[in-house]
N, C-alpha and C positions, 0 to 999 in steps of 0.2 A: 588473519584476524585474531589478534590476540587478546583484547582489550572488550570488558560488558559493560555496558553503561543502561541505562532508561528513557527513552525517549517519549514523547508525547505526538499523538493524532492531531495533527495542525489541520490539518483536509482532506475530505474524502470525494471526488471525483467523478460520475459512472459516465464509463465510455462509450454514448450513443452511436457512434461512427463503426461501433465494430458488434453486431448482435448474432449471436449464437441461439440458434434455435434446438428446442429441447422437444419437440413435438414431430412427426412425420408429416403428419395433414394438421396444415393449419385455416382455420374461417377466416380470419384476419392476420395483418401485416406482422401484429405485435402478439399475436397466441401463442402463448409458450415459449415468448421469446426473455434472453437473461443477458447480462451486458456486464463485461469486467469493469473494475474500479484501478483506482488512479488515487493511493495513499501520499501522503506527504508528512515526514515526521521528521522534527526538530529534533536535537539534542546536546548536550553541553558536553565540552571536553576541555576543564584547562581554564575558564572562564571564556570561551569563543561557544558560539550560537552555533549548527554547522544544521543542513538540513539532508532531505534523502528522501526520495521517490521509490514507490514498489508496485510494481505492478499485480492487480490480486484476480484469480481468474474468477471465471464467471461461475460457476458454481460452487465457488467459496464466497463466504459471510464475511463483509471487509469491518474490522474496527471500527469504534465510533469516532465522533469529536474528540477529543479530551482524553481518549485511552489510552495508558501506556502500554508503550510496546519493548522489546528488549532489543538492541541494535549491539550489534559487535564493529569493532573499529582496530584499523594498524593503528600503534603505539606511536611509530613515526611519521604515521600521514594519517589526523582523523578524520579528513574529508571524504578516506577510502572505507567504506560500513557497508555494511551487510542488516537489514530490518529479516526479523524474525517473525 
């Protein structure tokens, strides 16, 4: 990845299929339970639109809508990126 560009927060995702619980003893299903997200960011190379998924774990704070994020990209392939 040699190439930095700025990308933008098209959508944020949370992955109810997979819940990581944060509690020993829980009174219900969902106490203290956290759930990773599912980013989706856009960004221009060249005048092409190219997009990119990141998977963000569960006790990390995912990006909002509309946030720019920094995405690294090959020079000769920018479909290949790396979200930061």
């Amino acid at each position: 990845m040699d190439r930095k560009t700025v990308g933008t927060v098209v959508s944020v995702k949370k992955q109810w299929w997979l819940k990581v619980n944060t509690k020993p003893v829980r009174m219900h299903a969902l106490d203290g339970a956290t759930f990773p997200h599912i980013i989706k960011v856009s960004y221009m190379v060249n005048g092409t639109e190219y997009f990119k998924r990141k998977w963000i774990r569960a006790c990390d704070q995912p990006p909002a809508v509309g946030a720019e994020v920094t995405v690294l990209y090959d020079e000769s392939k920018p479909s290949k990126s790396k979200v930061l």
